[in-house]
C-alpha positions in Angstrom: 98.3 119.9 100.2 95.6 120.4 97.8 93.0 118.3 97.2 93.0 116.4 93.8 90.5 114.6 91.4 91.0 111.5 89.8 91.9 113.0 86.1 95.0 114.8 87.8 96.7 111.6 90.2 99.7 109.6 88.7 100.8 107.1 91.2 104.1 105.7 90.2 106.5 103.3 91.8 110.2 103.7 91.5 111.6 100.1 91.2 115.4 98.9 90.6 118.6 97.0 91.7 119.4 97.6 95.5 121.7 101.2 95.8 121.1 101.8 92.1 120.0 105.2 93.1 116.0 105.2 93.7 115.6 107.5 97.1 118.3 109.8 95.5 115.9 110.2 92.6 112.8 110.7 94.8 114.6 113.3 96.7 115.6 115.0 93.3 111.4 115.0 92.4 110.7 116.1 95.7 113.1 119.2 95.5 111.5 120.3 92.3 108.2 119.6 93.7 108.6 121.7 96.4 109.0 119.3 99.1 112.0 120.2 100.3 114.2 123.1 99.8 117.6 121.0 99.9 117.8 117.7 99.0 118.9 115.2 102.0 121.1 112.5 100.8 121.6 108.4 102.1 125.2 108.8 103.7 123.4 111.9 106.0 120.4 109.8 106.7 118.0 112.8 106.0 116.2 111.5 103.2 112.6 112.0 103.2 111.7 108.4 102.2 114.5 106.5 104.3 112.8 108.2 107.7 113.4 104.5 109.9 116.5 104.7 112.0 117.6 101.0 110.4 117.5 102.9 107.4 119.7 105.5 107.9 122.1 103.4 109.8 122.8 101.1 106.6 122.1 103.2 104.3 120.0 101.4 101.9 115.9 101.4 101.7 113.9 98.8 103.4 110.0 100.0 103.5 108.1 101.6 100.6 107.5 105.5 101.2 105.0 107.6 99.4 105.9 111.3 98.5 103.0 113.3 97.2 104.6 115.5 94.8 102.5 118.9 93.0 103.8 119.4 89.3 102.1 121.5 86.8 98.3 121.0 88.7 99.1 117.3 88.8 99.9 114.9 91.9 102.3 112.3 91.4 102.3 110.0 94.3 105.7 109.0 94.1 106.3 105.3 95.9 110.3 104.5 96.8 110.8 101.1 97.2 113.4 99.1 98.5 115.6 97.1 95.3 117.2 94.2 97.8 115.6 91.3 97.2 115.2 90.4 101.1 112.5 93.1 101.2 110.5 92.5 98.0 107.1 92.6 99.8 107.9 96.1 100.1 108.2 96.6 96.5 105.5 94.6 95.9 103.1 96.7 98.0 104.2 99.1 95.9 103.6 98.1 92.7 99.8 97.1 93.7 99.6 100.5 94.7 100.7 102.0 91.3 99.5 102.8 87.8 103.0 102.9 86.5 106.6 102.0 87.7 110.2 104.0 86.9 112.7 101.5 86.4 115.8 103.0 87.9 119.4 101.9 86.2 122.2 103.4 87.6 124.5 104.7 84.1 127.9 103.1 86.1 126.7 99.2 86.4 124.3 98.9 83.9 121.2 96.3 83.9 121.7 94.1 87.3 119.5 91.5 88.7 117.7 94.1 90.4 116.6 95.7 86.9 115.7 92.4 85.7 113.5 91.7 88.8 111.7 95.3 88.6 110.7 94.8 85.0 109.2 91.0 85.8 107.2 93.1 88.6 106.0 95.5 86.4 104.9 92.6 83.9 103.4 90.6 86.8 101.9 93.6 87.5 101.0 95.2 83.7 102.3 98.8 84.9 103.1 100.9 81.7 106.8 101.8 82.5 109.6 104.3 82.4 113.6 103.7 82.7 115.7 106.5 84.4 119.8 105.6 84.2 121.1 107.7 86.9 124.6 108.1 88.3 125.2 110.0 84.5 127.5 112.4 86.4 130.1 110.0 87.0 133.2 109.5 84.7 132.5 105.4 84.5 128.7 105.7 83.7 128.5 104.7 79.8 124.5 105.8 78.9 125.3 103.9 75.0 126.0 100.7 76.7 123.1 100.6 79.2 121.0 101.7 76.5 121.9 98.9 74.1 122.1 96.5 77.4 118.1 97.5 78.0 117.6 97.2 74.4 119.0 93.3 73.8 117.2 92.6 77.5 113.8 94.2 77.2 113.4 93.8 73.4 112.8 96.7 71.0 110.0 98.7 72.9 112.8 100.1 75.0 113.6 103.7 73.3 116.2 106.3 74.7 114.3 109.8 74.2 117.6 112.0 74.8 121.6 111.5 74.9 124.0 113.0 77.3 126.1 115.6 76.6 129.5 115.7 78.3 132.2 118.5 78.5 135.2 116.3 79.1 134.1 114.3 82.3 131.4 116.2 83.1 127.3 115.9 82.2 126.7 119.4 80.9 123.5 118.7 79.2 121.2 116.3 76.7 120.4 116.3 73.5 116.1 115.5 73.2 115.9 113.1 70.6 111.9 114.1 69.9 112.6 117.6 69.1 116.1 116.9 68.1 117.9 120.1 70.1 120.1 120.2 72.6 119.5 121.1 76.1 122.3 122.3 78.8 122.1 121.4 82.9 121.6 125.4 84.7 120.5 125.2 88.4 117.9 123.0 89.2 114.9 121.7 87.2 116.4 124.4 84.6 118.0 124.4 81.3 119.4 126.5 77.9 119.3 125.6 74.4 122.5 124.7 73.0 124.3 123.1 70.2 124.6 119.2 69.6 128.2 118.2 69.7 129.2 117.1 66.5 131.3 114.2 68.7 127.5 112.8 69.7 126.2 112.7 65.8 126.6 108.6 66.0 125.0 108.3 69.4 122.1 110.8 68.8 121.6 108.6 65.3 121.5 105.1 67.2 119.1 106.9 69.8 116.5 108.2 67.1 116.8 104.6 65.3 116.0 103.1 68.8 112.8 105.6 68.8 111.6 105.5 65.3 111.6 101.7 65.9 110.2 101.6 68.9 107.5 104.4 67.5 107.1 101.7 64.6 106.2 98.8 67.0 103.0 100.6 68.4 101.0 100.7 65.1 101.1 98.5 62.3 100.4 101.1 59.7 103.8 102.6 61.0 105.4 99.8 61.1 104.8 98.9 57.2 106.0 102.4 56.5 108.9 101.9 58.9 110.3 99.0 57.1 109.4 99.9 53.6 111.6 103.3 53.7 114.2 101.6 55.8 113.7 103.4 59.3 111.1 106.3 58.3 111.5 109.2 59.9 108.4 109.9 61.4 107.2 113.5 62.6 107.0 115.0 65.9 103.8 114.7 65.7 103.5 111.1 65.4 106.4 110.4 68.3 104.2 112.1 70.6 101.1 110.2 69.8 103.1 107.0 69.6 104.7 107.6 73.2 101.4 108.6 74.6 99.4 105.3 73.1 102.5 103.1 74.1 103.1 104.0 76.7 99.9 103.8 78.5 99.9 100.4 76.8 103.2 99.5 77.9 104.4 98.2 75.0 106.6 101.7 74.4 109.2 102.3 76.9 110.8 105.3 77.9 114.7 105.8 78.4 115.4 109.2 80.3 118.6 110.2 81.8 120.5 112.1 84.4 121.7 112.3 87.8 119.4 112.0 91.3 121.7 114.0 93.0 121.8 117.4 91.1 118.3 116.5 89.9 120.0 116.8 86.0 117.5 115.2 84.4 114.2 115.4 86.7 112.5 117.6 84.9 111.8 116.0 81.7 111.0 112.9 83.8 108.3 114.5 85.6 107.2 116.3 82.7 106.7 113.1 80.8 105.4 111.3 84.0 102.9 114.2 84.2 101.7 113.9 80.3 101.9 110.0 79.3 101.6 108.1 82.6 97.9 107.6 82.6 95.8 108.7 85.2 93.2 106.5 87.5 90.3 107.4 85.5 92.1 105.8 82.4 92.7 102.7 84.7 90.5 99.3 85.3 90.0 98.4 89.1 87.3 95.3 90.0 86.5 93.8 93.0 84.5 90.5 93.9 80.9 91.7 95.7 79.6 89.3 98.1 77.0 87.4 95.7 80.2 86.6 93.2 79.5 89.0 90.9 81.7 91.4 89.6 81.7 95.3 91.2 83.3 97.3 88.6 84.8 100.6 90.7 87.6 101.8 87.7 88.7 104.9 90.0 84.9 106.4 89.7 84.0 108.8 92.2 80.0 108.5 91.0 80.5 104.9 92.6 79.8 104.1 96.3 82.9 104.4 98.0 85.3 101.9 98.1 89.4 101.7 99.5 92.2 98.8 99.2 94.7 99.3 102.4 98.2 98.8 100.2 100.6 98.7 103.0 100.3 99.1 107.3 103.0 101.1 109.1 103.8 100.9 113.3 105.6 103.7 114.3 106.0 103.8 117.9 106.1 107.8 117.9 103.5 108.4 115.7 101.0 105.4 115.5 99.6 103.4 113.2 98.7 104.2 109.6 96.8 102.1 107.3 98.2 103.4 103.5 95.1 103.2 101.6 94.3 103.4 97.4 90.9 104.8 96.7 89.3 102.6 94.4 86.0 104.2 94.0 83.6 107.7 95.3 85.0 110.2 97.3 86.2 109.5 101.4 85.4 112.9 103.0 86.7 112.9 106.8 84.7 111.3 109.6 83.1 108.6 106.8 81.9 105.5 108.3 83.1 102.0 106.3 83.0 98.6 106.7 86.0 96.6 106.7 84.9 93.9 104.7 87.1 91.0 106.4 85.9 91.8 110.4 82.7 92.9 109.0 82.3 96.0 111.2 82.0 99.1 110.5 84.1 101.8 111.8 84.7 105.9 111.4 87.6 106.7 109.5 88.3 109.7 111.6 90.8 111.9 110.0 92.4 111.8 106.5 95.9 111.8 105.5 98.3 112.0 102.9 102.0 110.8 104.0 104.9 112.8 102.2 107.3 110.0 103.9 106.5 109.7 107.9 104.5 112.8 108.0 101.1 112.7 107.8 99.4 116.0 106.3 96.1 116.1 106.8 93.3 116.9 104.1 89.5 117.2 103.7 88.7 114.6 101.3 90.3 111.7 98.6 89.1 111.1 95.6 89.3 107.9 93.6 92.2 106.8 92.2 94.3 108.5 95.1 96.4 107.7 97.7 96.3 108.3 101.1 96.4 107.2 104.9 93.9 106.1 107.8 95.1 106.3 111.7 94.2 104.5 114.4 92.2 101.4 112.5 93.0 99.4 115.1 91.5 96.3 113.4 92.8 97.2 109.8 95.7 95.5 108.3 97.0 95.0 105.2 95.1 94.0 101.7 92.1 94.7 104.0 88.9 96.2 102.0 87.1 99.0 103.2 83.4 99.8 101.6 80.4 101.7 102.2 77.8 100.1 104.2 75.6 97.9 101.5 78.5 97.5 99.1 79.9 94.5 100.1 83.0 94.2 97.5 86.7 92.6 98.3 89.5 93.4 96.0 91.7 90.8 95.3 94.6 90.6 97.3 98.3 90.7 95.3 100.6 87.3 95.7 103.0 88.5 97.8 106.5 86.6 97.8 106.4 83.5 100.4 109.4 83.3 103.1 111.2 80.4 103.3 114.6 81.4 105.1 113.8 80.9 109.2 115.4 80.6 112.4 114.9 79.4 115.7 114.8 82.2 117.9 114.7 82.8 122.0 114.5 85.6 124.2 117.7 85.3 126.5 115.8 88.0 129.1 113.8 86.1 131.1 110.0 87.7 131.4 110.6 89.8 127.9 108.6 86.7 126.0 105.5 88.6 126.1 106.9 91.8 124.9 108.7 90.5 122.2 105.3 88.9 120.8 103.7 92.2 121.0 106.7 93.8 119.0 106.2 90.9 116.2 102.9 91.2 116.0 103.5 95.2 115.2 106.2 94.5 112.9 104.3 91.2 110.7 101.6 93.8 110.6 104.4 96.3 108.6 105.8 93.4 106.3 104.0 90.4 104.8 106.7 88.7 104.4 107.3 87.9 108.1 105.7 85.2 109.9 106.2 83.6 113.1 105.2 79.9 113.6 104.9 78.1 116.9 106.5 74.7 116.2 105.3 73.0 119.7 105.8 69.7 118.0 109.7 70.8 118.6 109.6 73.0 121.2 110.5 75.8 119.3 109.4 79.4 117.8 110.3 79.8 114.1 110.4 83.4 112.9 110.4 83.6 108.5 111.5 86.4 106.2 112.7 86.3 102.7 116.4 86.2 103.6 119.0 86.5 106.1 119.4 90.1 106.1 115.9 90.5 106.9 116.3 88.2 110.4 118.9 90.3 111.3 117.1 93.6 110.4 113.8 92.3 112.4 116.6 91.7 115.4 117.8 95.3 115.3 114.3 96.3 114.9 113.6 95.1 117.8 116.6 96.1 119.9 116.1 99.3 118.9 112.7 100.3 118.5 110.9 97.9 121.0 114.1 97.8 123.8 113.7 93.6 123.5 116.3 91.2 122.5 116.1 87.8 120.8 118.5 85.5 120.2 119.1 83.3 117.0 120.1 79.4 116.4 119.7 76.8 113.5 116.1 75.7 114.0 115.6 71.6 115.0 114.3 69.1 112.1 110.9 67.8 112.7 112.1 64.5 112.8 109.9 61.3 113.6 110.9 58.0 115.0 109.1 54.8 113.8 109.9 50.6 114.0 110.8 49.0 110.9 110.5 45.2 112.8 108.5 43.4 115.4 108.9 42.7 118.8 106.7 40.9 121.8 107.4 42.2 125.0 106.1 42.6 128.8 105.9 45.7 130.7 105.1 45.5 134.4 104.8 47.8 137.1 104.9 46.5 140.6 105.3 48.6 143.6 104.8 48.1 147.4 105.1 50.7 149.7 102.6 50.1 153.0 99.0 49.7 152.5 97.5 49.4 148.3 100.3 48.8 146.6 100.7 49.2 143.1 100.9 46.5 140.3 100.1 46.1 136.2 101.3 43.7 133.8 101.0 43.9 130.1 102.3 42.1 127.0 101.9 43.6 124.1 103.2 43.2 120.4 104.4 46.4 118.2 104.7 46.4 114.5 104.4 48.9 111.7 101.4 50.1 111.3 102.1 51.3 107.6 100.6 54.4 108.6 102.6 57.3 109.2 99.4 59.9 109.1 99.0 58.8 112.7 100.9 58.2 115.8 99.9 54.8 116.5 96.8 51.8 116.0 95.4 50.2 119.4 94.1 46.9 119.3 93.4 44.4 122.2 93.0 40.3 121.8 92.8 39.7 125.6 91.2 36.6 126.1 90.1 35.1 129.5 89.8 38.3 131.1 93.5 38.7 132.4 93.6 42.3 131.7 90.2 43.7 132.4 88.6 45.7 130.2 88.2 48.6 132.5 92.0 49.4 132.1 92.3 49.2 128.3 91.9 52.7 128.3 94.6 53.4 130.9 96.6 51.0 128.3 96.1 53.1 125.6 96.6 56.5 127.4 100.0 55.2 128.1 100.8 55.0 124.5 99.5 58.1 124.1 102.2 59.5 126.7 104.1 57.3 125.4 104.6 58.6 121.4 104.9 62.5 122.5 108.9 62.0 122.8 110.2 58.8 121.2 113.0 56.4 123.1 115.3 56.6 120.5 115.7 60.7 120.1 113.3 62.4 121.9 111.3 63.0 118.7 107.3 62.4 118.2 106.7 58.3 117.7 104.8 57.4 113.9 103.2 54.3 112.7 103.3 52.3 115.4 100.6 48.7 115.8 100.5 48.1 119.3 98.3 45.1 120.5 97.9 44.1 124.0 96.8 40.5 124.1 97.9 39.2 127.6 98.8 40.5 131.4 98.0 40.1 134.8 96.0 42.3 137.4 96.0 42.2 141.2 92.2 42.9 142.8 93.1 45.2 145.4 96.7 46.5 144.4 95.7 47.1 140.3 95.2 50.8 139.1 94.8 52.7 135.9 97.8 54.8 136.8 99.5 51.4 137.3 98.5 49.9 133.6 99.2 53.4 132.4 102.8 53.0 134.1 103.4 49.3 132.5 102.6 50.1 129.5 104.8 53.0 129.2 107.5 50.4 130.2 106.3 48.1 127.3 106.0 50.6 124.8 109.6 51.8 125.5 111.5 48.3 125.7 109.3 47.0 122.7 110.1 49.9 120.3 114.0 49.8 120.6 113.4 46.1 119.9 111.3 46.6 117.2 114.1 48.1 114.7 113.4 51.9 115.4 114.3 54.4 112.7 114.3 58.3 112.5 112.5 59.7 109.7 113.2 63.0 108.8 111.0 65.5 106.3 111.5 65.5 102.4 110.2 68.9 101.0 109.1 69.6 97.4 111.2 72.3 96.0 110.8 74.1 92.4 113.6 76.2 91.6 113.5 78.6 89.1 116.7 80.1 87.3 117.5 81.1 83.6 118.6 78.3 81.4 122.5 78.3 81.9 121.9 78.1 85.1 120.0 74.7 85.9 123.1 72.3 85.3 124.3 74.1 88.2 121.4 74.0 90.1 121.0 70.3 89.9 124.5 69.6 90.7 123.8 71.2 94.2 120.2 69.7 94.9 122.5 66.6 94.1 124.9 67.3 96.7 122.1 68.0 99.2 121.0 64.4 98.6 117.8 65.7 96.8 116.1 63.7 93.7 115.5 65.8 90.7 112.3 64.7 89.4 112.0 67.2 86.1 112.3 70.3 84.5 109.7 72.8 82.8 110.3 75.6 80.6 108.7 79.3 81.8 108.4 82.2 80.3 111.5 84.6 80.1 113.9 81.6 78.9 113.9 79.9 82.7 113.8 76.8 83.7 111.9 75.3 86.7 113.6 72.6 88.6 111.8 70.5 90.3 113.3 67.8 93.3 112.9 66.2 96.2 115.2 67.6 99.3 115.5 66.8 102.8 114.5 69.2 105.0 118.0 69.9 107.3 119.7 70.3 103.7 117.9 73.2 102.9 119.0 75.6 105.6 120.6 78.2 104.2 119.9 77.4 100.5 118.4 80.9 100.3 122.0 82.5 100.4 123.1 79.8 98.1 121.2 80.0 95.1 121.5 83.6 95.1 125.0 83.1 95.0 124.8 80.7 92.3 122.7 82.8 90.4 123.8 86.2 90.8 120.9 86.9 92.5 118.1 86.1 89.7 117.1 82.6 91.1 113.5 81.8 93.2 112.1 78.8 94.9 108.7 77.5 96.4 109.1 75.0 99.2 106.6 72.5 100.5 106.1 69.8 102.7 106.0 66.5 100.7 106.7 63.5 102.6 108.5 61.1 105.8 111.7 58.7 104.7 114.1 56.9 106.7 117.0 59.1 107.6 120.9 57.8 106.9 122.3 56.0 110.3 125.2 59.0 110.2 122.3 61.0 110.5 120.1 59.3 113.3 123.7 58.1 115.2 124.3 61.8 115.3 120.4 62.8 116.5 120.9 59.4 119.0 124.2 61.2 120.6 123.1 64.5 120.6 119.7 63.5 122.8 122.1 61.1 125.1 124.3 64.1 125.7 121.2 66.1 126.5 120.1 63.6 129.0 124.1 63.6 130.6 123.8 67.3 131.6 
């Protein structure tokens, strides 16, 4: 691989719908780049960018891959993301990563939720953007529709810039709607001049309005001229500077077409990604330095030198590799660098490029470019890497939170410590896992984005790390708490040969009205019946006492206790006997005291397109949640917010995706403690009692 300066790197990410045909695409680049010399396909798992065996097995992506294709004396880092929504930190790795994005349509289904979730991304993001419509070989793909569908979604920016060209159910060719000729499909990355069907004179005439329009929209001088002569017809000339100035600018949008498989229609993409994508040096990139101030780096290889690690893969066979962007100067092998987080500095070692899960090695990146690092044990991802006395941090993207968890356990006894180990690897790959200890409930909680993602992690692990885990609906953090009062005794009297034991309390427990803490301890002993020497063994009994509640086993909240009376023997009184009796007081007080189980309320904002919030509230309904409002976003959505117990919410994930066709999102949070519904606590009651049975 040849080294490359900054002027000559495009980094684009392909984005889309899940299986609308992205890795087919990148395989189509990377044959005419000269990657490969046939292209692999999914259903034979040999796919340059699908290299994991979980990959291969179902067939669809689910880690970002970088191919480093050479076209015309430019490298276009090529980054295949995955287009299911469980792994969107993948994508959104990606897209950090980029200067530009490919939206990928397939021709057959048209704009999906997918499409819709790749051009919020790139608007998140502000990549300038290109469309592809694949899948044009196939009898049901209908280019005219997709192209009006991306037209009435995306607005009037989006411009087709050639038609197929069919020979009864076959794509043959294209017409180019810039230099208005007609192109025909030879072998490869190759084509003929032909003539334009006369059949395609209405489609080729709706495509160059689309343009001219879309030409019109970048300039307001054209865009007077446009609507004065009723859809101008503006020259070549003007086209091509109107797709180069919009499209760097984003606010011009590229249509291309053709099918991934045969690589129709590759060409012309990679052309056009080669001339209007912009390059790095054409590109802003700041970081924070340590005094606040602003370090301007923009891709510059006069500046100190500077990296942003993108993305972290594990691979058991070949290591670790930290992806890196260059954000500034030139890394040269062996270069020493501070990782700005651990604040030490470390050598580089070796540099990489990675044309999927094979690392190439090369003498030197420049800025703008994108590469790999092996063997930064320390490094993970959004980690900043700078030359010693530059102490900049870049900001870190914000990556898509998971809420869908389970409980899981390993059913192997002794494999507890290898399976943490092959977590931590695999939370270091995707940002959108996380394991929590929940000691509270005796339980290890393991997050992703959604249910296909547990059960990949699972898989992962079975096959990659040899350890199993099983899965089970995680336990509510309830709380138990007393709604009354009660007065009660609690004594402890024991003879057995010699000291004896004995300790009487009487105590009184009320609500505190405090349910930040376990409990209040007061004492209004009078007369010296309980000395004060064991008023600390009183209170550590309470202390044992909250950890697992009478009523369910769950931690005790808001409890007054107040020990204003008891008894002591001189020779046969103990502090493990006061601790004892007030453990006995505590217990017999509190189920006379009116206990309650409180269970977790979490804050939930749900946000959906307008026709679907009727439907959205209905369900929160159902889940005994409290709609509190609505607020309008951009993009004609709604955010719902409510209030939602905790145990309703399992599973909502699946649900609203369901409901929504996929295009929903929610943020969940913590919000408060209320009384749970006696079916609720009987049910928790029974459940602990039938615990206790076996």
């Amino acid at each position: 691989m040849n080294v490359y300066k900054t002027d000559d790197i495009r980094n684009v990410v392909l984005l889309g719908h899940g299986s609308s045909g992205k890795t087919t695409l990148a395989e189509g680049m990377a044959l005419l780049g000269g990657l490969v010399s046939r292209m692999g396909t999914i259903g034979q798992g040999n796919t340059i960018s699908d290299f994991d065996k979980e990959e291969q097995k179902r067939g669809f992506s689910m880690s970002a891959a970088v191919l480093p294709i050479e076209w015309n004396h430019i490298k276009i880092n090529v980054i295949d993301t995955p287009g299911y929504f469980d792994f969107v930190g993948e994508a959104e790795e990606g897209a950090s990563a980029a200067d530009a994005a490919i939206i990928v349509v397939s021709g057959k289904d048209g704009v999906q939720t997918g499409t819709i979730k790749a051009w919020e991304l790139c608007e998140k993001y502000q990549l300038p953007r290109m469309i592809f419509v694949t899948d044009m070989d196939l009898a049901e793909a209908k280019f005219d529709r997709v192209a009006e569908e991306l037209k009435e979604k995306f607005g009037p920016s989006v411009a087709p810039l050639c038609v197929p060209i069919r020979e009864g159910e076959k794509l043959v060719g294209y017409v180019n709607i810039v230099k208005k000729v007609g192109r025909k499909y030879l072998e490869a990355g190759k084509h003929a001049d032909m003539e334009i069907p006369a059949a395609l004179q209405d489609s080729v005439s709706a495509a160059h309005y689309s343009l001219m329009e879309a030409v019109a929209e970048t300039d307001e001088g054209l865009m007077e001229r446009f609507f004065e002569t009723e859809g101008e017809d503006f020259t070549e000339e003007e086209v091509l500077n109107a797709l180069h100035v919009g499209v760097a600018e984003a606010n011009l949008v590229p249509v291309y077409m053709g099918c991934g498989a045969t690589a129709h229609g590759v060409f012309m993409l990679l052309n056009d990604i080669a001339s209007l994508i912009p390059s790095p040096a054409k590109c802003k990139a700041e970081g924070t330095l340590d005094d606040g101030s602003t370090f301007e780096a923009n891709y510059d290889d006069a500046k100190p030198k500077t990296c942003y690690i993108w993305k972290t893969m594990v691979d058991p066979f070949i290591g670790k590799y930290s992806f890196i962007k260059v954000k500034s100067g030139v890394l040269k092998t062996d270069d020493s660098l501070v990782n700005q987080r651990a604040n030490n500095e470390e050598r580089i070692g070796k540099l990489y490029v990675l044309q999927g899960n094979k690392p190439i090695e090369v003498p030197e990146l420049h800025a703008g470019d994108l590469g790999a690092l092996a063997k930064l044990d320390d490094a993970k991802t959004t980690d900043t890497y700078a030359q010693k006395g530059t102490n900049v941090t870049y900001p870190i993207p914000d990556f898509t939170k998971p809420y869908t968890y389970m409980r899981y356990t390993c059913p192997n006894k002794g494999e507890d410590d290898k399976v943490s180990a092959a977590l931590t690897k695999m939370m270091a790959e995707d940002v959108t896992l996380k394991v929590v200890n929940d000691s509270a409930n005796a339980q290890q909680l393991l997050y992703a984005v959604g249910d296909q993602a547990l059960e990949v992690v699972k898989s992962k692990l079975a096959s990659r790390y040899k350890v199993a885990i099983d899965f089970s609906e995680p336990r509510v953090a309830f709380k138990e708490t007393i709604t009354k009062s009660s007065d009660v005794q609690g004594k402890h009297k024991k003879q057995s040969g010699g000291h004896g034991q004995y300790g009487d309390v009487r105590m009184r427990f009320s609500n505190s009205g405090d349910n930040s803490q376990a409990f209040i301890f007061e004492e209004e002993v009078v007369g010296g019946s309980v000395p004060k020497n064991y008023f600390p063994a009183v209170e550590k009994g309470l202390q044992e006492s909250v950890v697992a509640g009478p009523l369910a086993g769950y931690p005790v909240v808001g409890v007054k206790a107040v020990l204003y009376d008891g008894s002591y023997h001189p020779v046969d009184s103990s502090e493990m006997a006061f601790k004892t009796a007030t453990c006995l007081a505590f217990k017999d007080g509190f189920m006379k005291a009116g206990p309650v189980l409180l269970e977790p309320f979490m804050k939930i904002r749900v946000t959906v397109p307008n026709d679907f919030t009727g439907d959205v509230m209905g369900d929160l309904n159902k889940r005994r949640g409290r709609v509190l409002g609505m607020n309008p976003v951009a993009g004609g959505k709604q955010t719902v917010e409510a209030e939602v117990p905790e145990m309703e919410l399992f599973g909502y994930c699946t649900v609203l995706r369901s409901m929504t066709g996929g295009i929903g999102s929610y943020e969940v949070e913590f919000d408060h403690y209320e009384q749970a519904p006696k079916d609720i606590q009987d049910k928790e009651v029974a459940k602990k009692a039938a615990e206790e049975k076996e």
